[in-house]
N, C-alpha and C positions, 0 to 999 in steps of 0.2 A: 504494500500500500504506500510507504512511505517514495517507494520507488516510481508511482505515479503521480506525486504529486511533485516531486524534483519532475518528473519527463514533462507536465501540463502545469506549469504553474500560470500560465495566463487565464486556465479557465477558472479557476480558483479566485483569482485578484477580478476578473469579470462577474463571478457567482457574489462575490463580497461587493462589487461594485454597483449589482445590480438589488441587493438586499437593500444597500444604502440610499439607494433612489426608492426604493417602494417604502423604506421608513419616512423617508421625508418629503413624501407624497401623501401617506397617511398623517403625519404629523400637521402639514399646509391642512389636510381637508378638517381636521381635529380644531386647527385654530381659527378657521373659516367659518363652522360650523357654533364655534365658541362665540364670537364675534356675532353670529348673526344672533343668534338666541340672545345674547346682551342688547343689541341693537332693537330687536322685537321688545324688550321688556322697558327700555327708554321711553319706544314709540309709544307703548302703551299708557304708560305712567303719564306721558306731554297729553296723549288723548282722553284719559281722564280728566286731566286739570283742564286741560280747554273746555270739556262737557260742563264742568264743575263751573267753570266762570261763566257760560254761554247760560246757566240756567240763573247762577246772583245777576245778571245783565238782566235778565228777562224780567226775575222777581222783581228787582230797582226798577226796571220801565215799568211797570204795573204799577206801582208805589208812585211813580212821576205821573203817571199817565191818569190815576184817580183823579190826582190833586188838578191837572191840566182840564180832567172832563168838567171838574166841577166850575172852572174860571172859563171856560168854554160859553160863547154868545149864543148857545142852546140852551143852556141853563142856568148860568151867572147871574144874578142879582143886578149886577152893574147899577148904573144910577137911578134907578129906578124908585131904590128905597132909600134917598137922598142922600147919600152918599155912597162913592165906589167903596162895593166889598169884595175881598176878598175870599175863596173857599167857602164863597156862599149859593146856593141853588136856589130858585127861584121856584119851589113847586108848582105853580101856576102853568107855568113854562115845562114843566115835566109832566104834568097831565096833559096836556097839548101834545107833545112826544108822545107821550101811551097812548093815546090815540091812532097817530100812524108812526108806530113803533117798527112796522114794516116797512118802511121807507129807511129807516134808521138802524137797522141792523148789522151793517156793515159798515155804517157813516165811521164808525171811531176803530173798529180793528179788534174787538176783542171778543172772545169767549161770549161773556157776559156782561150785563149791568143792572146792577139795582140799586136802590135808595132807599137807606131805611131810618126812621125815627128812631132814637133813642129814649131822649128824653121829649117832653112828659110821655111817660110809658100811658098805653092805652086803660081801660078801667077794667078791663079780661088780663092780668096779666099770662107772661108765656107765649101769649098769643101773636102770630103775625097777620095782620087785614090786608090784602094784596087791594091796591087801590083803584075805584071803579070810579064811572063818573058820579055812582046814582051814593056812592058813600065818601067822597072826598068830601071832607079832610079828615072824617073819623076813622082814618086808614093807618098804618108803618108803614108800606110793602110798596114802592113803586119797580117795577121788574121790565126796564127799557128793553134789554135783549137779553135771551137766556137761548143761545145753541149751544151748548153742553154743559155737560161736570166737571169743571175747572177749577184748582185751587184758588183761591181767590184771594186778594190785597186791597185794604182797605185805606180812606184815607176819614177824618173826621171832617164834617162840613156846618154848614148852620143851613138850617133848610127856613125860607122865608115864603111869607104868602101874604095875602091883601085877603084883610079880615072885616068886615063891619061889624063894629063897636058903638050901640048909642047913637046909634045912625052914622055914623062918621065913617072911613076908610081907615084901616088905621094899619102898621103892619105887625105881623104875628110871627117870631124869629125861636124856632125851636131845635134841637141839635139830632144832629142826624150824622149819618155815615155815609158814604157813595161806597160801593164793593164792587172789584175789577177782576171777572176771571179772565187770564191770560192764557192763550194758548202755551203750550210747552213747558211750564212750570212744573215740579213734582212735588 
């Protein structure tokens, strides 16, 4: 044996030459594969946190988007009640909207929309009155658009209306919510 491998030593240094190419062929595809699996697990982690931020983005618009619906010339108070208010809703003006609430379904972009009285709570407590023409103003519940089950974001509002008092006009400013379901929130 010894005697063939004095007569063939080239095949020998080719046998070991070629071992050493298919270790560092496995070795490349070993670090390759290492590499990508860490890379996969980056990507995933960045594709998280962007989901994670694309949904706070969405919740803060919904939170902005309350507060904008209610200073909105569909519903804002504006000077009407002799002075410009702020995050004030005009129910008068929203019963008018519930009315052709079909028209306005899409006007602002969102899931949902309601307004509801807080205080003075009605004399049923618990109870929500969804508002008609034939029972306004002894209502809570005004419901502009409702196309889905949507988490929803709230903003607080003062809901105003034109009351007779004594014969007079007088205005009636009671506290309310405006609630914004946004599409894609969870």
């Amino acid at each position: 044996m010894v005697k063939k491998l004095i007569e063939n030593p080239k095949k020998t240094k080719q046998k070991k030459a070629q071992m050493k190419i298919q270790q560092m062929s496995f070795m490349l595809i070993a670090v390759f594969i290492f590499f990508a699996l860490v890379g996969m697990v980056v990507v995933s982690v960045l594709l998280n946190n962007m989901q994670r931020d694309a949904i706070s983005l969405k919740e803060e618009n919904a939170m902005l988007l309350a507060s904008r619906i209610a200073n909105s010339p569909e519903l804002s108070c504006g000077k009407v009640y002799d002075k410009e208010r702020t995050n004030c809703i005009d129910l008068d003006k929203a019963m008018v909207l519930l009315k052709n609430k079909e028209k306005y379904k899409k006007f602002w972009g969102v899931a949902s929309l309601e307004i509801i009285k807080t205080y003075p709570k009605l004399a049923q407590p618990n109870n929500e009155v969804e508002c008609t023409p034939q029972n306004y103003p002894n209502c809570n519940l005004i419901t502009l658009v409702n196309n889905s089950e949507t988490p929803d974001r709230y903003s607080y509002v003062a809901l105003c209306r034109k009351e007779i008092y004594k014969g007079e006009s007088v205005n009636k400013c009671e506290l309310g919510i405006i609630v914004v379901g946004y599409e894609g929130i969870q």
